[in-house]
MARBA-3410 file (N, C-alpha, C, O; in Angstrom, 1 decimal):
159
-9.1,37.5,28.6,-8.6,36.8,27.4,-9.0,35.4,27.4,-9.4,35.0,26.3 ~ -8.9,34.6,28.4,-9.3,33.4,28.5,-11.3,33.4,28.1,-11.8,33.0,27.1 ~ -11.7,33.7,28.8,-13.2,33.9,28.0,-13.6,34.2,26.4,-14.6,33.7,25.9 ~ -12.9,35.1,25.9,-12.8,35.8,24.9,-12.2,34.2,23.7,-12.8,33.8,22.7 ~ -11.0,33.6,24.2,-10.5,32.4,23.5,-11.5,31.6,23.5,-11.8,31.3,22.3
-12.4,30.9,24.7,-13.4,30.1,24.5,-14.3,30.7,23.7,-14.9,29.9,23.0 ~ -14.6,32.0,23.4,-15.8,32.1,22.8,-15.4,31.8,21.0,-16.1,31.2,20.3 ~ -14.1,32.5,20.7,-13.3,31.5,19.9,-13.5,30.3,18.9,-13.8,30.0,17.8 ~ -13.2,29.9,20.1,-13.2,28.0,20.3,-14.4,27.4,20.0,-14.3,26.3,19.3 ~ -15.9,28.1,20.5,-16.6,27.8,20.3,-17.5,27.7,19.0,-18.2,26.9,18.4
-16.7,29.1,18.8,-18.1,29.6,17.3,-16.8,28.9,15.8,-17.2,28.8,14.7 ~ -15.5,28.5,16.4,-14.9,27.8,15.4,-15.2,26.4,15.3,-15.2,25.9,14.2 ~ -15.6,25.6,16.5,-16.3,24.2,16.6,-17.7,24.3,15.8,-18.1,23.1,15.6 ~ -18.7,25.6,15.3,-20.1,25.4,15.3,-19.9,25.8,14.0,-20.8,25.5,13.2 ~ -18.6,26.5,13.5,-18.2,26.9,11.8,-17.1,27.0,11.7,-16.3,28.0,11.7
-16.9,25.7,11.6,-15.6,25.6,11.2,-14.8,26.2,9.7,-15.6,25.9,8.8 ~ -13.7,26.8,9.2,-13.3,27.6,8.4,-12.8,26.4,7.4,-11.7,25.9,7.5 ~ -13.5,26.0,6.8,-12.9,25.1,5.8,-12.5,25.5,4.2,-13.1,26.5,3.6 ~ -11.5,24.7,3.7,-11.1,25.4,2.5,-12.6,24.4,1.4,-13.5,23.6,1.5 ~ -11.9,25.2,0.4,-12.7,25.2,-1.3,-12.9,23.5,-1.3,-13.8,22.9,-1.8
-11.6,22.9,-0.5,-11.9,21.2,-1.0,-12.5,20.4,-0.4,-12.8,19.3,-0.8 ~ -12.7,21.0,0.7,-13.8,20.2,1.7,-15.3,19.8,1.0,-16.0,19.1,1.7 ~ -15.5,20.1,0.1,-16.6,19.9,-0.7,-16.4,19.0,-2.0,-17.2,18.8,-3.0 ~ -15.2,18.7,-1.9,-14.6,17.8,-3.0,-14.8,16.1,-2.7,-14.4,15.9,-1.6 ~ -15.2,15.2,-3.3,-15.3,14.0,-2.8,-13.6,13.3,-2.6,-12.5,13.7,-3.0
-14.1,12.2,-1.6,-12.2,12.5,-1.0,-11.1,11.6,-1.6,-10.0,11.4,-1.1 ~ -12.1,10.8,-3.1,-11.3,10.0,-3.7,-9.5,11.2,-4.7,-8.4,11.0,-5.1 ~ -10.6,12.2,-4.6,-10.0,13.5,-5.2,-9.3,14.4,-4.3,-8.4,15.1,-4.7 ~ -9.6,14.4,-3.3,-8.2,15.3,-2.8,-7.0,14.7,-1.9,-6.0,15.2,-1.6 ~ -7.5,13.1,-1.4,-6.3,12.4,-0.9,-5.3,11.8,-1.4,-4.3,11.5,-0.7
-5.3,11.5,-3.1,-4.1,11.4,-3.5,-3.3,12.8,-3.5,-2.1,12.6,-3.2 ~ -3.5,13.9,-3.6,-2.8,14.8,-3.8,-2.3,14.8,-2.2,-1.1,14.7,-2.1 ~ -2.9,15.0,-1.3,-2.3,15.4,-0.2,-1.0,14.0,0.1,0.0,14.4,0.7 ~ -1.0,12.8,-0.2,-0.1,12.2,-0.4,1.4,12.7,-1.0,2.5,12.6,-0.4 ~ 1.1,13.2,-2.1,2.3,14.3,-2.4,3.2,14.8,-1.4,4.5,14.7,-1.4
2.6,15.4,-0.6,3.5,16.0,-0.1,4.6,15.4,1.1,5.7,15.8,1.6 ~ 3.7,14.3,1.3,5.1,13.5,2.1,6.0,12.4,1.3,6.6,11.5,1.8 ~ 5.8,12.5,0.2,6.1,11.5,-0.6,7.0,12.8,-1.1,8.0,12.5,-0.5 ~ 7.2,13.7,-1.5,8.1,14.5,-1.8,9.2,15.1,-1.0,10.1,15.7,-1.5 ~ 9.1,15.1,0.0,10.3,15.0,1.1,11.1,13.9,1.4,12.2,14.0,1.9
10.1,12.7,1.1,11.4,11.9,1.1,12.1,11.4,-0.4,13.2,11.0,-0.6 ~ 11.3,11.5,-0.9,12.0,11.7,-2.7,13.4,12.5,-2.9,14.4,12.3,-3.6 ~ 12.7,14.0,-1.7,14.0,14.8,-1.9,15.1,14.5,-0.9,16.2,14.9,-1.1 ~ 14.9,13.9,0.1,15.9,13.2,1.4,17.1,12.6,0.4,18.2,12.9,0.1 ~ 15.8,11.2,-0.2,17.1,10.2,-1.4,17.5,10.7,-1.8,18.6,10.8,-1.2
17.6,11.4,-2.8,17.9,12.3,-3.6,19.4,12.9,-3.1,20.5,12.7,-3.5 ~ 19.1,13.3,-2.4,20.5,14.4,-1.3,21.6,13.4,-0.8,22.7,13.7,-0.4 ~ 21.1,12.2,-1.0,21.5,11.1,-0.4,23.1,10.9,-1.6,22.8,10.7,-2.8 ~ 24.4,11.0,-1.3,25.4,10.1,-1.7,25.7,8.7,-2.1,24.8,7.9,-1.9 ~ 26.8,8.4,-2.6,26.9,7.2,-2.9,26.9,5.9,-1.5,26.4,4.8,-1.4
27.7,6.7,-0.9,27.9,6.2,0.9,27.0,6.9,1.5,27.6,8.0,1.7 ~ 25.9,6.9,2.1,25.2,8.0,2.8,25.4,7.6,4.3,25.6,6.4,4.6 ~ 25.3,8.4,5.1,26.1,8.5,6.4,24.9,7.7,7.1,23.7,7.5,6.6 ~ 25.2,7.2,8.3,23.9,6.3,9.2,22.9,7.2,9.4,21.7,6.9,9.1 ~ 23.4,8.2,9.9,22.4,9.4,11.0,21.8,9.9,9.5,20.7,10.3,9.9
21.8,10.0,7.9,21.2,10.3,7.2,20.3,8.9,6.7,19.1,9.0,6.5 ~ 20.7,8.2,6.6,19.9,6.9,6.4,18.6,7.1,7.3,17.4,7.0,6.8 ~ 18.9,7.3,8.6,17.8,7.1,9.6,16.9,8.6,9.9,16.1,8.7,10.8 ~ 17.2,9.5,8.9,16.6,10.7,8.9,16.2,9.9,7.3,15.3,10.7,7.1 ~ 16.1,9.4,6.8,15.2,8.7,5.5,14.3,7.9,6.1,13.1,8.0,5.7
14.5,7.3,6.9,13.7,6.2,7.9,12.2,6.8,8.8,11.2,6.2,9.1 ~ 12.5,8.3,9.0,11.9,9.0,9.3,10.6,9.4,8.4,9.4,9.5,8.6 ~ 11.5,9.8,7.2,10.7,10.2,6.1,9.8,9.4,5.7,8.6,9.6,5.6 ~ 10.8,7.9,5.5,9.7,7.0,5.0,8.2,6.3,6.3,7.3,5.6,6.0 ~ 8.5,7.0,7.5,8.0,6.5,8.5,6.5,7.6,8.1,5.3,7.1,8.1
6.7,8.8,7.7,5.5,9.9,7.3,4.7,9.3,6.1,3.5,9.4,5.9 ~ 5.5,8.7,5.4,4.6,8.5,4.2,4.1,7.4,4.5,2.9,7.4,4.0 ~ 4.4,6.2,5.1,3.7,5.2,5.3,2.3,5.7,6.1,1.2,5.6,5.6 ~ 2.6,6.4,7.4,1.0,6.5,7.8,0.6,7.3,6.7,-0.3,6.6,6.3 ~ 0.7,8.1,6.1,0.1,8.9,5.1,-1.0,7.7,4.4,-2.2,7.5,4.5
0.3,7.1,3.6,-0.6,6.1,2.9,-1.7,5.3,3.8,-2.8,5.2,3.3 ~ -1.5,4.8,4.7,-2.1,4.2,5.5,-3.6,4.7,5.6,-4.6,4.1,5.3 ~ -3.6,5.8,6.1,-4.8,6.8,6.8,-5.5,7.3,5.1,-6.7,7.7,5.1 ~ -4.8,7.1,4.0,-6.3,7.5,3.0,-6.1,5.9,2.4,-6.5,6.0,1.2 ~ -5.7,4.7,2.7,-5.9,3.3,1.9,-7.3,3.1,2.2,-8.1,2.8,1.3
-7.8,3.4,3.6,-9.4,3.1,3.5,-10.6,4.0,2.9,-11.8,4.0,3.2 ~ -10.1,4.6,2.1,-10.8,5.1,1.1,-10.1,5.2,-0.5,-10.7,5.5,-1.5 ~ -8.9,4.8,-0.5,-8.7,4.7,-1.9,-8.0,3.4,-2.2,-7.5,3.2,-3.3 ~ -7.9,2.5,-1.5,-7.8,1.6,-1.5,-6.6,0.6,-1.9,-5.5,0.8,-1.4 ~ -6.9,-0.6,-2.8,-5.7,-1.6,-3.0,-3.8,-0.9,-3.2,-2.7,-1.2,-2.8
-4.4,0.4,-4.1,-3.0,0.6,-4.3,-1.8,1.5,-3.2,-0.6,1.6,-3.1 ~ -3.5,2.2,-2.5,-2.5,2.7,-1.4,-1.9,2.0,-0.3,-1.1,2.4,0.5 ~ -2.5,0.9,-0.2,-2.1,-0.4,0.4,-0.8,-1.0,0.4,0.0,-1.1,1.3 ~ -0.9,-1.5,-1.2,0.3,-1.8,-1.5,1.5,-1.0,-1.4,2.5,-1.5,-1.3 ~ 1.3,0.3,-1.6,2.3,1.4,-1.5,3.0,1.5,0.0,4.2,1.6,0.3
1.6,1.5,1.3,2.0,1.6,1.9,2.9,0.6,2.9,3.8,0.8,3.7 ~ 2.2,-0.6,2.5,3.1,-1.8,2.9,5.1,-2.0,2.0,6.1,-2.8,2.3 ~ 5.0,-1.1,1.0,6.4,-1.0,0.3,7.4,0.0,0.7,8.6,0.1,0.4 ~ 6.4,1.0,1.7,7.1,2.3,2.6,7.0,1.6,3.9,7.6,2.2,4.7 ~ 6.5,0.7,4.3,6.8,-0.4,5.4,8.3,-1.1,5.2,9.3,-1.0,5.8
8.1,-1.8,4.1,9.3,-2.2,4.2,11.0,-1.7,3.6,12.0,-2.4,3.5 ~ 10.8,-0.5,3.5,11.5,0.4,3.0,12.0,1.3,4.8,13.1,1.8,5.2 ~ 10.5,1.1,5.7,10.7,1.7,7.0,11.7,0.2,7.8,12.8,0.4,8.2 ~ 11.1,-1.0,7.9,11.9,-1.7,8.4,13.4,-1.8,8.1,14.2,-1.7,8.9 ~ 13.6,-1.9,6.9,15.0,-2.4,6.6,16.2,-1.3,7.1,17.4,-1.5,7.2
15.6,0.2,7.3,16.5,1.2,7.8,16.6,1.3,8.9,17.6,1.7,9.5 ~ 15.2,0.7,9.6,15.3,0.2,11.3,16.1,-0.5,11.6,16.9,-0.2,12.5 ~ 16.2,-2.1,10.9,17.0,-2.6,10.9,18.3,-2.1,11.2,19.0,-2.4,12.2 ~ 18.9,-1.2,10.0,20.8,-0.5,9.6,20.7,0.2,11.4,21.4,-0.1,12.4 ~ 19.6,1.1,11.4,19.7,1.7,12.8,20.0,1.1,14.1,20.8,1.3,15.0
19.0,0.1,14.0,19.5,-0.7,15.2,21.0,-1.2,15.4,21.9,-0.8,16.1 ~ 21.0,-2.2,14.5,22.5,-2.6,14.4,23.7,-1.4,14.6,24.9,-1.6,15.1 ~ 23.3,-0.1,14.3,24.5,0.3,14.2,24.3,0.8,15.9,25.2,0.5,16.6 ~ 23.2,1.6,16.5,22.7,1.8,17.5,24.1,0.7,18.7,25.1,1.0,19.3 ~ 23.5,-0.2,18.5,23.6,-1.7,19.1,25.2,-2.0,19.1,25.6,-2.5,20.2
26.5,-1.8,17.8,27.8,-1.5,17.8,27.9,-0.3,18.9,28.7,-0.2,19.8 ~ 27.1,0.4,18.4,28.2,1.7,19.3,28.0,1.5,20.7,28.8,1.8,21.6 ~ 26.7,1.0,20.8,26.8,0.9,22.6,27.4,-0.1,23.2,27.7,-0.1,24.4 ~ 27.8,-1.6,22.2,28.6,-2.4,22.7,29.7,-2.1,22.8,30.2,-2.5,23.9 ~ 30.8,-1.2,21.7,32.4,-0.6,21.6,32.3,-0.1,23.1,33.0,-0.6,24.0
31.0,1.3,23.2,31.7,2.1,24.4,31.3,1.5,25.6,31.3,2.3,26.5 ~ 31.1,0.5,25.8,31.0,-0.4,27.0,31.7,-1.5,27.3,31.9,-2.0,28.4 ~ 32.2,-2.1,25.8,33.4,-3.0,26.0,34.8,-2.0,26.7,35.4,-2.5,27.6 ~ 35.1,-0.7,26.2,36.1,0.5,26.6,35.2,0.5,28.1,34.4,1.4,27.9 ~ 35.1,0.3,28.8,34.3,0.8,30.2,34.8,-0.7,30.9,34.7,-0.8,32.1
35.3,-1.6,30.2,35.1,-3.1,31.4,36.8,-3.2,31.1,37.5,-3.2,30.1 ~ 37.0,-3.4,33.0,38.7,-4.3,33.4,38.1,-5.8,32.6,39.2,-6.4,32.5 ~ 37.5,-6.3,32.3,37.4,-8.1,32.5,37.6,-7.9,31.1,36.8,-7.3,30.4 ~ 38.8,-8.4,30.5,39.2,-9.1,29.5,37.7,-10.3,28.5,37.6,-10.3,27.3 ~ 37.4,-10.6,29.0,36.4,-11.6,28.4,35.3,-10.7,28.4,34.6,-10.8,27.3
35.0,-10.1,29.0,33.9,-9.1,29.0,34.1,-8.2,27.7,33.0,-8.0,27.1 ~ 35.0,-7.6,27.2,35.2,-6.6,26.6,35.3,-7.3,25.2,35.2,-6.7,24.1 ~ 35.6,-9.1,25.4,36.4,-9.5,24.2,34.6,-9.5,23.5,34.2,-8.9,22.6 ~ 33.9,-10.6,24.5,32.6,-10.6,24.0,31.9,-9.3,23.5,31.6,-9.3,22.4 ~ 31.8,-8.4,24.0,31.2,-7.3,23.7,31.9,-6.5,22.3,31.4,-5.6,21.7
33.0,-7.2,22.0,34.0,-6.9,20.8,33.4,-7.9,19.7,33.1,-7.4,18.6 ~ 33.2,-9.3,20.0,32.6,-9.8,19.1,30.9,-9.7,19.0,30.4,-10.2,18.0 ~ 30.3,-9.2,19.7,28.9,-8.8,19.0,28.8,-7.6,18.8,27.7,-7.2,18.8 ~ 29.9,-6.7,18.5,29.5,-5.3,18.2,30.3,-6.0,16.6,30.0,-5.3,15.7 ~ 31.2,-7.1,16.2,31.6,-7.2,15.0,30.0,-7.6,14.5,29.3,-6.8,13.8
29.4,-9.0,15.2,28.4,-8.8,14.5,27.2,-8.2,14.2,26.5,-8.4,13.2 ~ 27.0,-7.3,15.3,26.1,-5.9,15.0,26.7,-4.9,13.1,26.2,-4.5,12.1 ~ 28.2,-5.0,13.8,29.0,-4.0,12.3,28.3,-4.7,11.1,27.6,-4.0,10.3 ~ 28.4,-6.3,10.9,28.1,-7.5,10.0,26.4,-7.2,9.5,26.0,-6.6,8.5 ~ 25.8,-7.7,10.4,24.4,-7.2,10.0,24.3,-5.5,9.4,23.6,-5.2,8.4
24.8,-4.7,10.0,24.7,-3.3,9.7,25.2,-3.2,8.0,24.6,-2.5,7.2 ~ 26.3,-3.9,7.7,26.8,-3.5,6.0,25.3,-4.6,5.1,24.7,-4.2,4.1 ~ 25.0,-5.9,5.7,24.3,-6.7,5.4,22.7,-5.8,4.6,22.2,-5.7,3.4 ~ 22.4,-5.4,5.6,21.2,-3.9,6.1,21.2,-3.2,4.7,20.4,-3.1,3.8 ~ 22.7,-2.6,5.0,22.9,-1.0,4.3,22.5,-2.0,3.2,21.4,-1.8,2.8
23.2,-2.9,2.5,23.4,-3.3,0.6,21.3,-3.8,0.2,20.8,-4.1,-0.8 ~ 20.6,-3.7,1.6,19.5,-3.8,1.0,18.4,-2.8,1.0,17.3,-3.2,0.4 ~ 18.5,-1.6,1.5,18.2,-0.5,1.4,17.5,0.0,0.0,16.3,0.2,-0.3 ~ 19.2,0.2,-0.8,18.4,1.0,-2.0,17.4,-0.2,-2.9,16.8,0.3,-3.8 ~ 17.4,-1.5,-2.7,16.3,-2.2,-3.4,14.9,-1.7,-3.1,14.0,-1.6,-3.9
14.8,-1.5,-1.4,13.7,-1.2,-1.0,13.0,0.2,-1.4,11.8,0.5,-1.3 ~ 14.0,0.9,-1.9,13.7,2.3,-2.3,13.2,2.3,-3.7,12.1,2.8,-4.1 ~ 14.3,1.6,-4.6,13.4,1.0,-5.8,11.9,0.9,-6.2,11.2,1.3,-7.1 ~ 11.8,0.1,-5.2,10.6,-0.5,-5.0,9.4,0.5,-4.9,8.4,0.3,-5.6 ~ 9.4,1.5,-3.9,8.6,2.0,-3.5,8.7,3.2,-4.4,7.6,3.7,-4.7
9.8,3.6,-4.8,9.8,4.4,-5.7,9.5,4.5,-7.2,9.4,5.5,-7.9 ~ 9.3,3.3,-7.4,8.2,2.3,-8.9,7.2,3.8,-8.9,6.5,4.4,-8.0 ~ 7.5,3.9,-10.8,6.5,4.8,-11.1,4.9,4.0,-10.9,3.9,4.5,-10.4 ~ 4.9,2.5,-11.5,4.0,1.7,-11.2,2.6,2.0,-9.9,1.4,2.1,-9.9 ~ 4.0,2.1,-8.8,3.2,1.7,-7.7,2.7,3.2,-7.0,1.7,3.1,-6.2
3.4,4.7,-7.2,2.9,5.6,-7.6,2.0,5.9,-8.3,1.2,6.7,-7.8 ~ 1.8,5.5,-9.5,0.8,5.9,-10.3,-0.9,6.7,-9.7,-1.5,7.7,-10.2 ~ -1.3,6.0,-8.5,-2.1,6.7,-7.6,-2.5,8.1,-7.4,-3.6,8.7,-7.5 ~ -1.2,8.6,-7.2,-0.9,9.5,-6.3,-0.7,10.8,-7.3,-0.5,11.9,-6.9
END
């Protein structure tokens, strides 16, 4: 079986099975393949509530994390606008990094302030998990601007 696989491997390295579009110039099939990660997270927001929960925020973070390399990996061939797209799914990726962290950052200060006898220990750990909480609502109210943004029919128009 192992021989049988290399030979395989081989004659798919020397002809490779390529589809209909492989013969397409690639200004023409990389916007489209863009689509499709841009549509998952279109539909993430989407699903998304008025209040959307952290652990959902940062499953958007994710989303937005796919479409940035997306955009990234065809900007050097289609250039300025996937650029800018992709730098607006950058910053649409940082600012949920951001909420993530901070909130990350509260919860492991709470359950380690709950872990310490030392009164000062626990007090401090009490006051930078408030200001982890602080930056985290700070975070969340700038979110959906970033989504705005990237979600501009404008800055789509590419794709």
């Amino acid at each position: 079986r192992y021989l049988a696989l290399l030979d395989r491997l081989v004659a798919a390295a020397n002809a490779p099975a390529l589809l209909l579009e492989a013969d397409l110039p690639a200004p023409t099939v990389l916007p489209r393949l863009m689509r499709r990660p841009w549509r998952g997270l279109a539909r993430r927001v989407k699903a998304l509530g008025k209040q959307p929960a952290d652990e959902d925020l940062h499953a958007v973070r994710i989303e937005a994390t796919r479409v940035r390399y997306a955009a990234e990996a065809v900007a050097p061939v289609l250039g300025r606008q996937a650029r800018t797209f992709a730098r607006a799914a950058a910053t649409l990726q940082e600012v949920l990094g951001d909420l993530n962290d901070a909130v990350v950052a509260e919860r492991w200060l709470r359950g380690w302030a709950g872990e310490r006898r030392s009164t000062p220990a626990a007090f401090a750990a009490g006051v930078l998990a408030g200001l982890e909480r602080a930056a985290a609502q700070e975070t969340r109210a700038r979110w959906r601007k970033a989504w705005k943004e990237l979600s501009s029919p404008r800055l789509r128009s590419w794709m």
